[in-house]
C-alpha positions as MATLAB code, in Angstrom:
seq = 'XXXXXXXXXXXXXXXXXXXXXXXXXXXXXXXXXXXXXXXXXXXXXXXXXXXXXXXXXXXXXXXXXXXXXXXXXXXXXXXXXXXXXXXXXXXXXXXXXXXXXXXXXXXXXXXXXXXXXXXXXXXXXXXXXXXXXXXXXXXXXXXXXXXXXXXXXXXXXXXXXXXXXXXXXXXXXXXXXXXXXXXXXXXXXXXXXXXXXXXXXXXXXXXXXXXXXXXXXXXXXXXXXXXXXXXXXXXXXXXXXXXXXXXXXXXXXXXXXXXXXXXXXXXXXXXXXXXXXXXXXXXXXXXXXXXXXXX';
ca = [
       0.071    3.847  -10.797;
       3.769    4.402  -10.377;
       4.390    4.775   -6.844;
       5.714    1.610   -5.023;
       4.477    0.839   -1.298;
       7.855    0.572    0.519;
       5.500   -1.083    3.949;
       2.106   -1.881    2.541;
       0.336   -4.599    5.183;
      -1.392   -5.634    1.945;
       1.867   -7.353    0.847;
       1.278  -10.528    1.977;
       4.201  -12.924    1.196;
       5.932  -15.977    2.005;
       9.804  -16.095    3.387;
      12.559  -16.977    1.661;
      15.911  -17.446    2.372;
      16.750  -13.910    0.686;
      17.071  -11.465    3.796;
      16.821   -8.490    0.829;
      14.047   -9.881   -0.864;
      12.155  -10.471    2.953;
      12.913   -6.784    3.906;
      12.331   -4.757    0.877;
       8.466   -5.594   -0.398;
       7.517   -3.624   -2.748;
       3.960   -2.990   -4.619;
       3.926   -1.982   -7.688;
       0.470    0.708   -6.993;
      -0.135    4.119   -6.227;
       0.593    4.242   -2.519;
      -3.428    5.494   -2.496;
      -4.859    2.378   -4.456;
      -2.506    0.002   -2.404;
      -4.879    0.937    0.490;
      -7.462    0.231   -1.833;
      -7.834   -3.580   -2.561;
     -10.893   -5.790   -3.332;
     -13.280   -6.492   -6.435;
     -15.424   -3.123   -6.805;
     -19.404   -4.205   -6.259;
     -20.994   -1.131   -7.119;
     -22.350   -0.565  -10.242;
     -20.869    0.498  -13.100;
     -20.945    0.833  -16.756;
     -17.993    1.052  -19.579;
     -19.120    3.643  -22.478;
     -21.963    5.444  -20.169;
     -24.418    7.281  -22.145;
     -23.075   10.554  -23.503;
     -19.499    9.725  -22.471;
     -18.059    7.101  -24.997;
     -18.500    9.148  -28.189;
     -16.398   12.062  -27.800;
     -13.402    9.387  -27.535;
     -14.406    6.170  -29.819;
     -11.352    5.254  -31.629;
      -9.233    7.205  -29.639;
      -5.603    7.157  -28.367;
      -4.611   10.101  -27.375;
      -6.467   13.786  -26.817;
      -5.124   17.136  -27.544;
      -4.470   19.706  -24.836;
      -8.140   21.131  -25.531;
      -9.716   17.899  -24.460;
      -7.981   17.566  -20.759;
     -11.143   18.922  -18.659;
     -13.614   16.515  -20.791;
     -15.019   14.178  -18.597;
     -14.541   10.540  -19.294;
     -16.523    9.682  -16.323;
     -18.844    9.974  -14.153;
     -20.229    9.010  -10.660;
     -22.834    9.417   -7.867;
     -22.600    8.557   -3.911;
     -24.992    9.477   -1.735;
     -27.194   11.040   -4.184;
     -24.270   13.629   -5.476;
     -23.013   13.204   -9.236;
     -18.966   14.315   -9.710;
     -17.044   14.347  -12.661;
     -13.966   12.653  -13.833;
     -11.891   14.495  -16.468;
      -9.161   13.091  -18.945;
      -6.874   15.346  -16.302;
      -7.396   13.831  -13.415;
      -7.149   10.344  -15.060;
      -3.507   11.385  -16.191;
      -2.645   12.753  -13.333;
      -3.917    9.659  -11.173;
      -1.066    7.839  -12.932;
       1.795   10.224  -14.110;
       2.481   13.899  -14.704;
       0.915   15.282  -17.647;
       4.658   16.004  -19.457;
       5.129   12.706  -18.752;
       2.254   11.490  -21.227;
       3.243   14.088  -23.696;
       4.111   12.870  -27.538;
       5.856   15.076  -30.077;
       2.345   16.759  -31.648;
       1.241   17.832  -28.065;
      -1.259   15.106  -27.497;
      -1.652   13.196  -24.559;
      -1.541    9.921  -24.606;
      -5.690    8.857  -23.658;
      -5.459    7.310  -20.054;
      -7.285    3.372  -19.477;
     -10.654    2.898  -18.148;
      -8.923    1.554  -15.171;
      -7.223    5.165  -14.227;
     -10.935    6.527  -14.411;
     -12.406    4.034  -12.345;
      -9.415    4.167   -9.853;
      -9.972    8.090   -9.363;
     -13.669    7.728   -8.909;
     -13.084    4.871   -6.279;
     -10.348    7.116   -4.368;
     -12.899   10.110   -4.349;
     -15.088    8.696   -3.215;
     -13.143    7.004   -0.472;
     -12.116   10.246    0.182;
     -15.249   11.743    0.698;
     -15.930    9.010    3.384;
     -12.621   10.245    5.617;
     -13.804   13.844    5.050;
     -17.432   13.116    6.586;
     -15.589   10.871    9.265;
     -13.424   13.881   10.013;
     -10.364   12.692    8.841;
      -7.631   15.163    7.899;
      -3.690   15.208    7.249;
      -1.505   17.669    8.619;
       1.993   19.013    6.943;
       3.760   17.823    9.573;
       1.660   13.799    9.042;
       2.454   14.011    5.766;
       5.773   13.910    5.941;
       6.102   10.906    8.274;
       3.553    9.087    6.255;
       5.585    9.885    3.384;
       8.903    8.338    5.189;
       6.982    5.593    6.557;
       5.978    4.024    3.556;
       8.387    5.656    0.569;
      11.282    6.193    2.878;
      11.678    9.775    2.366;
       9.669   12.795    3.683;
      11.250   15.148    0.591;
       8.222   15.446   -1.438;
       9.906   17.253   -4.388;
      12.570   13.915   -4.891;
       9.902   11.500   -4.860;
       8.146   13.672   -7.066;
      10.945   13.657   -9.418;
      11.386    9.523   -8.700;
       7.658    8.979  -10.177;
       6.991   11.507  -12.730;
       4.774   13.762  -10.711;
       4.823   16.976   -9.834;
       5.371   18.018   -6.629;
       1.870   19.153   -6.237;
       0.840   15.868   -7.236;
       2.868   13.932   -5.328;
       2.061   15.550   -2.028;
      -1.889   15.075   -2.621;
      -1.319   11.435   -3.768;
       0.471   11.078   -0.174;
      -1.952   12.936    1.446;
      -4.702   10.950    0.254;
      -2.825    8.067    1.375;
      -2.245    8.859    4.587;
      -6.197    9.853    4.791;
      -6.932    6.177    3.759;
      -4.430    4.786    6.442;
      -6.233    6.681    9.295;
     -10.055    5.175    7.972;
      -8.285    2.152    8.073;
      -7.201    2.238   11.233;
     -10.426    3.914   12.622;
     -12.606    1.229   10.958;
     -10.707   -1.950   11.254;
     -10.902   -3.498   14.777;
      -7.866   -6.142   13.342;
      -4.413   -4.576   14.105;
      -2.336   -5.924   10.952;
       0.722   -5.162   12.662;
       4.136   -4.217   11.448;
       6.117   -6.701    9.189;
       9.619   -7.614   11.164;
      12.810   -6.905    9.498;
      15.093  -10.088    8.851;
      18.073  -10.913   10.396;
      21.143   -9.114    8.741;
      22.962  -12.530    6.642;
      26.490  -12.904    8.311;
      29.275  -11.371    6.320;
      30.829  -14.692    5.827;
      28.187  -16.455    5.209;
      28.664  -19.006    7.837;
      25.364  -19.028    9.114;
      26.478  -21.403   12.079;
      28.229  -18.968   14.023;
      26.917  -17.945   17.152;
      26.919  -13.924   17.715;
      25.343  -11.727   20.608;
      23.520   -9.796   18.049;
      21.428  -12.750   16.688;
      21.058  -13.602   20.118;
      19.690  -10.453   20.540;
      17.379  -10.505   17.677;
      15.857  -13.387   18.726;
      14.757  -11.868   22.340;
      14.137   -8.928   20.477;
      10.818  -11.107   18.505;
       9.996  -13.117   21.426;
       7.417  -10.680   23.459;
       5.412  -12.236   26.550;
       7.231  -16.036   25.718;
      10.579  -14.605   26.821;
      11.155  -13.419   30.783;
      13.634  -11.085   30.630;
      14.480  -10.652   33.763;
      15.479  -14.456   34.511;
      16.632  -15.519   30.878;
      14.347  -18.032   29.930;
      10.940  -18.697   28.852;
       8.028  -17.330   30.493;
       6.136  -19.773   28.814;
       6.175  -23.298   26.484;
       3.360  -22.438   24.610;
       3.732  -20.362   22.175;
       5.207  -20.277   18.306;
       8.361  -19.271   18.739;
       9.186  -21.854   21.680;
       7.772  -24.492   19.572;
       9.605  -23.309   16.539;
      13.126  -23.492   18.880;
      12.723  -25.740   21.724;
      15.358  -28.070   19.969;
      17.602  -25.080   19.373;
      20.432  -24.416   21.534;
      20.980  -20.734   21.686;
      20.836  -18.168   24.332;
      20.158  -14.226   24.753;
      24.221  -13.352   23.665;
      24.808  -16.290   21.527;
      22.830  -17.600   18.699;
      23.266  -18.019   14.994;
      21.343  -16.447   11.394;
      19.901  -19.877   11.081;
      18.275  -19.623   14.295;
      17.575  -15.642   14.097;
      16.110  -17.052   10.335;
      13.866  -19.555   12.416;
      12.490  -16.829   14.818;
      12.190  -14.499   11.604;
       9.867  -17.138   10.393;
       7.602  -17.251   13.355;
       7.732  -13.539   13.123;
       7.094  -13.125    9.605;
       4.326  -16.126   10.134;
       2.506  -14.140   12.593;
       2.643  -10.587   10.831;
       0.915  -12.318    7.573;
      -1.740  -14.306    9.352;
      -2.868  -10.311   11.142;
      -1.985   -8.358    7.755;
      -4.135  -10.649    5.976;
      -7.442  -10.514    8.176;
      -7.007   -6.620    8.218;
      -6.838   -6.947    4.511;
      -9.777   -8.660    4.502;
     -11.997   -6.545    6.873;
     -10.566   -3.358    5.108;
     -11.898   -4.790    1.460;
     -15.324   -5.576    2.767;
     -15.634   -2.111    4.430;
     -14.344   -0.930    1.156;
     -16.859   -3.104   -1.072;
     -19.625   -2.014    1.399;
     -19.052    1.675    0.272;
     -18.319    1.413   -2.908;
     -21.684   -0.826   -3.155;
     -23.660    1.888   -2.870;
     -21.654    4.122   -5.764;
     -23.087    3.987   -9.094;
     -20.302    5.338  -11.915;
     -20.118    5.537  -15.779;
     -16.954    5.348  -18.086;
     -16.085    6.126  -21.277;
     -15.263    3.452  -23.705;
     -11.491    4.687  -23.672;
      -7.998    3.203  -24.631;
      -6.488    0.088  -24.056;
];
């Protein structure tokens, strides 16, 4: 899907020495599937019986065709459909898929299989009681795309603004079973030192001095200016550093950044984990049918 992730803890990556490329990670998924990761280990079958005919040798559909379902699926005993619609609209506006003969352009087995998936999911934070306010919404929504104005980032991805808002709201749905069914915290990824405007990395400044303190946590003592204790990362990451709460430099604000950055990954990625089994686990128990449909 089109939406990019501006703070997914699924983004999992190593430092480099580009402070724009450490702060701005961006995944290139529907901010719904981003929460979404893992191998799906339910069952499920491309060109299910009854399905795969209506579109064999297909690329696109005319506007007749939209509420045909291209799949299908069952959890807990309960069969739903999946139309061409909701494919298309998983992924874009319908306009957007729109050729010159007023087709639509026939959406990938993937889109269907993502839109049973997030149903599904989505069914699970409904039972769990799980609901997003107006008011959520719009923080989730400047959380993670950096702007709560549904109708621009509506416009940004090709959605309409009805789309875009349920896309969020899903999202934000998935964040909060996340959080209520992963005991790991992944944490918030730090933002990276700001590079020095003249690129002298070497010169000491109170603000990276700052920064620094600012990572530190329960290995800094405020109150007396020096460690609280010699056993942590970031002490063993600067003990040969010489730098103090006003004066330190971007290399050594880069060092602590590291640490930082070090820690944030190592938590991200065993949240990641324990979300995909809990996702697997549910999904496990799903049974869904495709249509054979286009590449």
């Amino acid at each position: 899907s089109r939406m990019a992730n501006k703070h997914s803890d699924n983004d999992v990556r190593t430092p480099s020495a580009s402070p724009k490329q450490l702060g701005m990670p961006v995944v290139a998924a529907a901010v719904v599937i981003a929460l979404i990761v893992g191998v799906l280990l339910g069952h499920f079958v491309l060109g299910g019986t009854g399905l795969a005919a209506a579109f064999s040798g297909k690329t696109s559909v005319a506007e007749g065709d939209l509420d045909q379902v291209i799949a299908t699926y069952t959890y807990k005993g309960k069969t739903e459909n999946v139309t061409v619609r909701d494919a298309i609209e998983s992924q874009s506006s319908l306009d957007a898929v729109k050729d010159s003969d007023g087709n639509y352009t026939l959406p990938n087995a993937d889109s269907a299989l993502a839109v049973a998936r997030n149903k599904i999911l989505a069914q699970v934070a409904a039972d769990e009681g799980i609901t997003v306010s107006d008011d959520e919404l719009g923080s989730y929504a400047e959380q993670i795309l950096g702007s709560s104005d549904i109708s621009s980032i509506a416009s940004q991805y090709g959605l309409t603004e009805d789309q875009a808002k349920e896309t969020i709201r899903q999202s934000a749905s998935m964040y909060k079973l996340k959080q209520q069914v992963c005991s790991t915290d992944a944490g918030t990824m730090p933002d990276a030192p700001a590079a020095p405007a003249d690129d002298n990395q070497d010169a000491a400044t109170a603000d990276y001095g700052a920064y620094i303190v600012g990572l530190l946590g329960d290995e800094w003592d405020s109150t007396n200016n020096t460690w609280a204790r010699t056993d942590g990362p970031y002490y063993d990451a600067l003990k040969d550093e010489t730098w103090t709460p006003d004066s330190a430099t971007y290399a050594q604000a880069q060092i602590a950044y590291s640490v930082a950055y070090q820690q944030y990954a190592q938590s991200a990625s065993a949240s990641s984990t324990e979300w995909t089994n809990y996702v697997n686990g549910i999904l496990s128990s799903a049974s869904i049918q495709i249509a054979t449909l286009g590449a």
